[in-house]
C-alpha positions in Angstrom: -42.1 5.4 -22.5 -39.2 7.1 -21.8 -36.1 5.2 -23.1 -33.5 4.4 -19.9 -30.3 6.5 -19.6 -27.0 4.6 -21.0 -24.4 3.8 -18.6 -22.3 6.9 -18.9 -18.6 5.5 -20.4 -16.3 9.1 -20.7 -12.9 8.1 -20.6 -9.6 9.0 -21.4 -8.5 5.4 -22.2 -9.9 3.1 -25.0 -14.0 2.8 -25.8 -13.5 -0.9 -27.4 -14.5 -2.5 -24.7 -17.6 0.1 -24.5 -19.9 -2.8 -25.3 -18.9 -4.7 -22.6 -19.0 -2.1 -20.1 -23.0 -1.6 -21.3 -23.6 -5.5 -21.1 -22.2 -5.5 -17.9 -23.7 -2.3 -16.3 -20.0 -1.4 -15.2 -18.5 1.7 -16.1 -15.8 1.8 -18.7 -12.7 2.7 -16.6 -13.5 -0.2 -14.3 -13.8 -2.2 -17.5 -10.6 -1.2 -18.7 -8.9 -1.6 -15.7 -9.9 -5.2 -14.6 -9.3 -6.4 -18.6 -5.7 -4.3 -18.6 -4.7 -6.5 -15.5 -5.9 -9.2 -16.8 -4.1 -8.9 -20.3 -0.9 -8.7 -17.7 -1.9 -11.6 -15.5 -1.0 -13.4 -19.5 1.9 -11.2 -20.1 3.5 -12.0 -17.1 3.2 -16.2 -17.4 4.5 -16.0 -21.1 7.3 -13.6 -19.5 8.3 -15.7 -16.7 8.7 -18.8 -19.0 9.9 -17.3 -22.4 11.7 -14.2 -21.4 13.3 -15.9 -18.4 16.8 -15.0 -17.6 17.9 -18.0 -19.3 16.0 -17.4 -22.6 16.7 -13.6 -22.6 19.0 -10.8 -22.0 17.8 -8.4 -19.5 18.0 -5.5 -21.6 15.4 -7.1 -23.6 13.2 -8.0 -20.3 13.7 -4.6 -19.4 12.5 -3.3 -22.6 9.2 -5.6 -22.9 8.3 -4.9 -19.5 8.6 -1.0 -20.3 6.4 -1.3 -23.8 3.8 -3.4 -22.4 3.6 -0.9 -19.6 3.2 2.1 -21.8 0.5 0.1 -24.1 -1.4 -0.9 -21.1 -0.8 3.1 -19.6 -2.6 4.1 -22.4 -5.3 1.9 -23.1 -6.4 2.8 -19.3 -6.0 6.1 -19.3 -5.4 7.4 -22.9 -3.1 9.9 -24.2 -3.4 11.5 -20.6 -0.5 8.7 -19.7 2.2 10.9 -21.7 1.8 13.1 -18.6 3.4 10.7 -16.5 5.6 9.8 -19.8 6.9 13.3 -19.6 7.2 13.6 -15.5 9.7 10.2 -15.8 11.9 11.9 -18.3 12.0 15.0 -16.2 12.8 13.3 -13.0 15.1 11.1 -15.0 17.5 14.3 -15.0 17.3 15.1 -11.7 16.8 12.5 -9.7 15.7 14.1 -6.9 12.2 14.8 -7.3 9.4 15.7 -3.9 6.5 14.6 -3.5 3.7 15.5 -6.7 -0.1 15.9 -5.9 -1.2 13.2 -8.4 -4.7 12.3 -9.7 -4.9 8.7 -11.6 -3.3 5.7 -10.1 -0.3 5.1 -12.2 0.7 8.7 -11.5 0.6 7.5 -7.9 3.0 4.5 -8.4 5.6 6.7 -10.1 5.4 9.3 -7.5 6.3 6.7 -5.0 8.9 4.7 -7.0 10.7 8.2 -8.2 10.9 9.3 -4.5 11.5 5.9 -3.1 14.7 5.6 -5.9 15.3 8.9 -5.2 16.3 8.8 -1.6 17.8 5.0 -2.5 20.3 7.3 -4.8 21.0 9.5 -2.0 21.8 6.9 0.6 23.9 5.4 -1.9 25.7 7.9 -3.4 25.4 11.6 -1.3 25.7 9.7 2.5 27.7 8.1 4.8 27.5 5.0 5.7 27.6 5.8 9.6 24.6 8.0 8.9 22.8 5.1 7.7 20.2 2.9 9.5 20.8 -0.6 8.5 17.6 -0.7 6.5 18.8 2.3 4.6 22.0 0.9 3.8 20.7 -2.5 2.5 18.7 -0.5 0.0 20.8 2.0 -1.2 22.0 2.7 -4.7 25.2 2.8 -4.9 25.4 3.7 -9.0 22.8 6.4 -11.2 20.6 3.7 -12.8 20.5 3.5 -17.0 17.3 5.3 -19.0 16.4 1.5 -19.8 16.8 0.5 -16.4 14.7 3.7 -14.9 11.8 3.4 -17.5 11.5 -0.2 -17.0 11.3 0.4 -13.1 8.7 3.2 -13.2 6.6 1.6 -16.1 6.7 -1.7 -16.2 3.8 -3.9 -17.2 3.2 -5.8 -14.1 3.0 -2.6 -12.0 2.1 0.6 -14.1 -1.7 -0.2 -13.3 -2.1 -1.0 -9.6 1.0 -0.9 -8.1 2.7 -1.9 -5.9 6.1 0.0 -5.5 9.0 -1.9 -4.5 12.2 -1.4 -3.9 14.4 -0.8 -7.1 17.4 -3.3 -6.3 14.5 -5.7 -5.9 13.4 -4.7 -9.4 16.6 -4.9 -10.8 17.6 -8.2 -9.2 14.5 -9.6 -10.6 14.9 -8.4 -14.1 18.9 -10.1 -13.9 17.4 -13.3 -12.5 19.3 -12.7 -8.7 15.9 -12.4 -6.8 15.2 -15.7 -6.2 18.4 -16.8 -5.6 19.1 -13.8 -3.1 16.3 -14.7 -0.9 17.0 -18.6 -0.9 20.7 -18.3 0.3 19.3 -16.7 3.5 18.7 -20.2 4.1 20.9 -23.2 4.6 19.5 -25.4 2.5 22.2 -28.4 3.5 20.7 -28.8 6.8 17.0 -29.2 5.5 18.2 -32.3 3.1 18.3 -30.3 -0.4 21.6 -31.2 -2.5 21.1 -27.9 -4.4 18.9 -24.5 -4.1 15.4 -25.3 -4.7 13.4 -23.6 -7.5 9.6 -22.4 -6.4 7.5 -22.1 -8.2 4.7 -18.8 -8.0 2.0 -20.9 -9.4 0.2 -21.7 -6.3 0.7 -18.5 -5.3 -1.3 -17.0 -8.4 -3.8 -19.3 -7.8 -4.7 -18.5 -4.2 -4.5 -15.0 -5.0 -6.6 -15.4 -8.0 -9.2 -17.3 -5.7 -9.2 -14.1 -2.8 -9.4 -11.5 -6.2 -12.8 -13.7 -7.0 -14.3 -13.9 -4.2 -13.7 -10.1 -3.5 -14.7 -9.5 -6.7 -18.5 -11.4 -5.9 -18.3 -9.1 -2.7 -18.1 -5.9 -4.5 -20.9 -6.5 -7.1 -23.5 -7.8 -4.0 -22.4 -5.9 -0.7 -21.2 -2.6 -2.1 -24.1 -2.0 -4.4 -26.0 -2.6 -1.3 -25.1 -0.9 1.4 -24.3 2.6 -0.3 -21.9 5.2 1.8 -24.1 7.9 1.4 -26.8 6.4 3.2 -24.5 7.2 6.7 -26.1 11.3 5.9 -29.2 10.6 4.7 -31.2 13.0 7.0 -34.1 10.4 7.4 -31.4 7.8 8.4 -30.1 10.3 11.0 -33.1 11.4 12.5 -34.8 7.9 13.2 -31.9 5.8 14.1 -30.5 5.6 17.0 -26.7 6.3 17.4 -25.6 2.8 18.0 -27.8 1.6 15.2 -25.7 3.8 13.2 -22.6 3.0 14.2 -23.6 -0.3 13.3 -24.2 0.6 9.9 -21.0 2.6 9.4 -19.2 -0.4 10.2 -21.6 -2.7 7.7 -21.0 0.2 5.4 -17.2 0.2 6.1 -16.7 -3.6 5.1 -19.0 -3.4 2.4 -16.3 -0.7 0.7 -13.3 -3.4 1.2 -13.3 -5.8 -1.5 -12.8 -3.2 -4.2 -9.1 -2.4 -2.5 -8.7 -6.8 -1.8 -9.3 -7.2 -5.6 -7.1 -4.9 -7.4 -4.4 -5.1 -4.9 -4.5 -9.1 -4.4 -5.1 -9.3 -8.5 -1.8 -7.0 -9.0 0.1 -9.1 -6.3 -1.0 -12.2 -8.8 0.4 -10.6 -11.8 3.9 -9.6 -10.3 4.1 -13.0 -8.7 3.1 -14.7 -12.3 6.0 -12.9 -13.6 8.1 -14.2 -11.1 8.2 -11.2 -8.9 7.9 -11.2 -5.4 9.1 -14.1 -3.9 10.6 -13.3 -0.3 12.4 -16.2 1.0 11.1 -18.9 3.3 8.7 -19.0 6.1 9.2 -21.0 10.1 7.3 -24.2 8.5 9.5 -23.8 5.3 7.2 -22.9 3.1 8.0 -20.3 0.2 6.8 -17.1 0.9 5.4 -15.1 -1.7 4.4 -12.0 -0.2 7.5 -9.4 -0.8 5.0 -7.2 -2.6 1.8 -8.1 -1.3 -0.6 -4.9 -0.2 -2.5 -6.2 2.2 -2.6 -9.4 4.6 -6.7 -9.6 5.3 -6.8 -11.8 8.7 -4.5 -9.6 10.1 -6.7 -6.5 9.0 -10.3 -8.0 10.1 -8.7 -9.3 13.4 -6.3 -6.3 14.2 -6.8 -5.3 18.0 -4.9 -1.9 17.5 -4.6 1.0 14.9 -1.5 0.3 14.5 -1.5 -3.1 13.2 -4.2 -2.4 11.2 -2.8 0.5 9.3 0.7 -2.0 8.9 -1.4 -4.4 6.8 -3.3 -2.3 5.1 -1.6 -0.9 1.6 1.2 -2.6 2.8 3.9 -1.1 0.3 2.4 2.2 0.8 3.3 2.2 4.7 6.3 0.8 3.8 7.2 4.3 1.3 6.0 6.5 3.6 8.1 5.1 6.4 11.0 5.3 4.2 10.8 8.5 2.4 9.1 10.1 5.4 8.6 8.8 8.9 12.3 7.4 9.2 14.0 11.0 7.8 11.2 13.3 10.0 13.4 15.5 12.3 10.6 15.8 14.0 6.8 15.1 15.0 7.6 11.7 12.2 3.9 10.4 12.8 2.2 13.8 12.3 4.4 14.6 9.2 3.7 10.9 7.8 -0.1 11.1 8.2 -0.1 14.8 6.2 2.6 13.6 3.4 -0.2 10.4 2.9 -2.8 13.2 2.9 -0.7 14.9 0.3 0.2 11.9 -2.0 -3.9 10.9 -2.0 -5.2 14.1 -3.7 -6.9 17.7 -2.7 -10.1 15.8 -1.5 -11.0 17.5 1.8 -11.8 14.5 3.2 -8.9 12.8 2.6 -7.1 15.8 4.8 -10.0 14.6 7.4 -9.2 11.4 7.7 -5.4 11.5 7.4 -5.3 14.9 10.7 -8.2 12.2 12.6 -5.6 9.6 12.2 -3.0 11.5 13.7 -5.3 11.8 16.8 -6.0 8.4 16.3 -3.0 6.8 16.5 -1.4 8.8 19.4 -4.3 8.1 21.6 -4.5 4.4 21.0 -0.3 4.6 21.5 -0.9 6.1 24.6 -3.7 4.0 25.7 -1.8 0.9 24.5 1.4 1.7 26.6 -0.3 2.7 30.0 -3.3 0.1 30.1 -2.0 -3.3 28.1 0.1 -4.9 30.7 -3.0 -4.8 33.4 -4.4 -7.7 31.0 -1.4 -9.7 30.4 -1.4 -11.3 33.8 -3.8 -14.2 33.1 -5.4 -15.6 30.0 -9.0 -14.5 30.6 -7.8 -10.7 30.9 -6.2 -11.0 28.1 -9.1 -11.8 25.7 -11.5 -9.4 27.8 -8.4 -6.8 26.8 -8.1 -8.1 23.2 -12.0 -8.5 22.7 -12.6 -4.7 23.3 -9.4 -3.6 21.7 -10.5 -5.3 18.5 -13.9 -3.3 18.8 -12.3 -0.6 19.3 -10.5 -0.5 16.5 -12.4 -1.3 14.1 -15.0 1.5 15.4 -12.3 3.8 14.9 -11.0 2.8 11.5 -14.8 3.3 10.5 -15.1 6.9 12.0 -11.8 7.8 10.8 -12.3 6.5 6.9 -15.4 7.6 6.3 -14.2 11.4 5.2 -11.8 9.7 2.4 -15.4 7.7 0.8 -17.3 11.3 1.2 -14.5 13.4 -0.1 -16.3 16.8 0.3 -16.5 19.0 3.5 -20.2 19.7 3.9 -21.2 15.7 3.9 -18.1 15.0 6.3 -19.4 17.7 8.5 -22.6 16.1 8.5 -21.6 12.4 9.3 -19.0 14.0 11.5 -21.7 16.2 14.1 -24.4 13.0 13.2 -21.2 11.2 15.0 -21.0 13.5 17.9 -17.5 13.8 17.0 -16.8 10.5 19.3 -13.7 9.7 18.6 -12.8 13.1 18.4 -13.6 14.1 21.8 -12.5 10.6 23.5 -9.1 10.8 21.8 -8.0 14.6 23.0 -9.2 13.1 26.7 -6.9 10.5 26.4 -3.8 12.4 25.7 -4.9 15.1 28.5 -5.5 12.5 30.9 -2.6 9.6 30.0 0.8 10.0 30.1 2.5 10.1 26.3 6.0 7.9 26.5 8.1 9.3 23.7 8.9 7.1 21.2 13.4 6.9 20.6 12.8 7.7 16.7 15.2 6.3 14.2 17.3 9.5 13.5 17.7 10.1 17.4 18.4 6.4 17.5 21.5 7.0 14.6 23.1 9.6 16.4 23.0 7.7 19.5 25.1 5.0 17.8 27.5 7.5 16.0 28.0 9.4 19.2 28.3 5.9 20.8 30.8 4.5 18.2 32.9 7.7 17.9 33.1 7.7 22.0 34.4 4.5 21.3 37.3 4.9 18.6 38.4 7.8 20.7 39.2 5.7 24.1 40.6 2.6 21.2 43.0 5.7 20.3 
């Protein structure tokens, strides 16, 4: 008898957890992934309670979080990681780096925290403050951050793997033991019975999170093993199903494919949160909120009744860079030039290209159907949840049909699935824009000058 294949484990990253990975059935990157992020779930308690502010100077949290980054950079990915090494110290010098077609995830992170501090600098330093929008100007960076301060942003411990990026005043008020105490005077404490500022705690938090990065973890070993992608061009699978039976099964397919993104992005929101990272003030019920860096909010995503919300809670802090280094500076067409940057930032996958120019079409159809059909349901409650029923449907259809290119990644099986599709969504979204009237949208640039022109008008009749 033929002895079985081993489970392939070529990687650039450590092999000592090779015997793991072949016990498991797992492949070793995933291995070394989950067990890096877990190493930092530990690193990140022992950090929050013996390198605290008050135990530690923040040149020394700056330089553990840094090392332990680097350490965990190249246990994941090997030597490889001097790559991004080397890209920090470049764009250290300028500090005004585009855009760079990427390939692992940590080289993704840093391409959005360099251009995300980047365009913070500029605001700061090269603008105006007139010709700042008021989320602009809250961010900027007013002073050309230290080497410590830089490396620790880009490659600290608690983000190098997974993300997220946040915003580098955020960082740095973290590291200096402000960030907490930022988001709490927001609130008037007096009022609510409190003799001083509370002091939250992220440890219920952690543990939530750590209970939806379980149970998504469970998900992806049952569901995604068994309901493969590919099966959506199987040409037997095409030939005797019928077309709804599947589009069923692209949007089985579709959910089965989600738990891999809730783990590690829920699992890296735990870490940053056990280090004391990401606490963001105080909810309506006065709660503490938790959520400043959290990727994804999944009610919101499984319930969303347009594109729109759905993409807004989806990669959360990847929206949130796009519309800041992109979709807020576009001088024009912003939601076109946002899709393609995403498109961009992913990779050279063809299908990401497919999905990202489908979600252009997407999005301005359901933006058009949105603003000329909506308020025809919002007379009574029953139209409203006949309007909100479909909507949902609708859009999670169209998320389906418009992801599916970014799981297949080449041309020839996106074709496939694609013409197996009738091209759908395709066809019904250029009908919509032919036949609906398109409101333009006041975009934040034209918004600025509008307020310039308006305040200049202004001081001139004052003189």
């Amino acid at each position: 008898m033929a002895e079985a294949p081993s489970l392939p484990y070529r990687t650039t990253g450590s092999t000592l957890l090779h015997p793991l990975s072949r016990l498991l059935g797992i492949p070793l990157d995933q291995v070394n992934f989950v067990a890096c992020q877990l190493f930092a779930l530990l690193a990140a308690f022992w950090f929050r309670i013996y390198l605290s502010p008050s135990h530690a100077s923040s040149v020394v949290r700056h330089a553990f979080a840094t090392l332990f980054g680097i350490y965990f950079a190249v246990f994941c990915f090997g030597w490889y990681s001097l790559h991004i090494f080397i890209l920090v110290m470049m764009s250290y010098g300028i500090m005004n780096l585009a855009s760079i077609s990427n390939v692992h995830s940590p080289l993704m992170i840093v391409t959005q925290k360099i251009t995300t501090l980047a365009f913070q600098v500029h605001d700061g330093i090269g603008r105006q403050a007139e010709d700042l929008t008021a989320e602009q100007s809250r961010l900027a960076v007013k002073r050309r951050p230290s080497l410590l301060e830089y490396l620790s942003y880009l490659l600290n411990f608690m983000s190098i793997i997974a993300g997220p990026c946040s915003n580098y005043k955020d960082y740095i008020a973290f590291i200096e033991g402000r960030h907490v105490h930022m988001k709490l005077l927001e609130v008037n404490w007096k009022q609510k019975g409190y003799d001083r500022l509370p002091d939250p705690s992220p440890t219920g938090a952690v543990a939530y999170k750590l209970c939806i990065t379980l149970v998504s973890l469970l998900l992806f070993l049952t569901l995604t093993k068994s309901f493969p992608v590919t099966y959506i061009i199987d040409n037997q699978f095409i030939n005797k199903t019928s077309f709804m039976s599947r589009l069923g099964y692209l949007y089985v397919v579709t959910q089965a494919s989600k738990p891999k993104y809730y783990f590690a992005w829920t699992l890296a929101d735990a870490v940053n949160n056990a280090a004391g990272y990401g606490f963001n003030g105080v909810d309506k019920r006065g709660n503490f909120r938790w959520d400043l860096l959290s990727n994804l909010n999944i009610w919101n995503i499984e319930t969303a009744t347009s594109f729109k919300v759905y993409l807004e809670n989806w990669n959360i802090q990847t929206a949130a860079w796009l519309k800041r280094v992109c979709y807020d500076r576009a001088p024009f067409h912003p939601t076109a030039l946002t899709f393609i940057l995403s498109a961009l930032w992913h990779g050279i996958y063809p299908g990401y290209y497919f999905t990202f120019l489908t979600g252009i079409l997407i999005t301005l159809a359901a933006r058009a159907i949105r603003n000329n059909c909506r308020h025809y349901f919002l007379s009574s409650e029953p139209l409203k949840v006949i309007y909100d029923i479909i909507t949902w449907l609708v859009t999670q259809l169209a998320v389906c049909y418009t992801v599916a290119p970014f799981v297949l990644l080449a041309v020839e099986p996106t074709i496939k699935f694609y013409k197996s599709m009738y091209f759908h969504m395709h066809i019904l979204g250029f009908l919509v824009l032919l036949v609906l009237p398109v409101r333009r949208q006041d975009h934040p640039i034209k918004r600025l000058q509008n307020r310039v022109t308006e305040n200049s008008v202004k001081n001139k009749k004052e003189k």
